[in-house]
C-alpha positions in Angstrom: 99.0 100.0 84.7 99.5 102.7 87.5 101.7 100.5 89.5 103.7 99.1 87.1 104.6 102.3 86.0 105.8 103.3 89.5 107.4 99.6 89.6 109.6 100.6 86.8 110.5 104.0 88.3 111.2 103.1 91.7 115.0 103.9 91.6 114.4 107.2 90.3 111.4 108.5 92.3 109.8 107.1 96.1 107.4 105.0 96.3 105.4 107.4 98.6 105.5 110.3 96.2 104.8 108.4 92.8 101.5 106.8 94.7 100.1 110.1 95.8 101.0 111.2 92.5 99.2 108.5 91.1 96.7 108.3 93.5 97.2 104.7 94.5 97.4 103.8 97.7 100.7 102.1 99.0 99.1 99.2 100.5 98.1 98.6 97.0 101.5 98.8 95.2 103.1 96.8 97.7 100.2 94.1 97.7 100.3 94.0 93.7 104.4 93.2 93.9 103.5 90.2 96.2 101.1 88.8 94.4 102.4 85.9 91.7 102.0 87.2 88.2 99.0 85.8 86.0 99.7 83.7 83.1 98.6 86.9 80.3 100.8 89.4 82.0 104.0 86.6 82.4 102.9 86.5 78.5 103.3 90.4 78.0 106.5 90.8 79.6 108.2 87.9 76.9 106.6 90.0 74.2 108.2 93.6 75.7 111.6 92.1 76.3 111.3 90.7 72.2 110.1 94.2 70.6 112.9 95.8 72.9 115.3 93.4 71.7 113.9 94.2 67.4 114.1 98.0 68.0 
């Protein structure tokens, strides 16, 4: 949850702040945005971009 947050705020913020803010390491972030997506959270993104799309 952490590092999707600070995935979504990355052209507002740096990386390097919003992980020490977090208190997640930035080998962390970086190794979670390589790492292919699992089928439940390709699943939750469809169902964000349809509830954005309703409201």
């Amino acid at each position: 949850m952490k590092v999707a947050w600070i995935k979504q705020h990355e052209p507002d913020f740096s990386v390097k702040s919003m992980c020490r803010f977090m208190s997640v390491s930035r080998s962390a972030y970086y190794g979670w945005l390589e790492r292919p997506q699992i089928a439940i959270e390709k699943d939750d993104a469809e169902l964000v971009e349809v509830i954005k799309t309703l409201f």
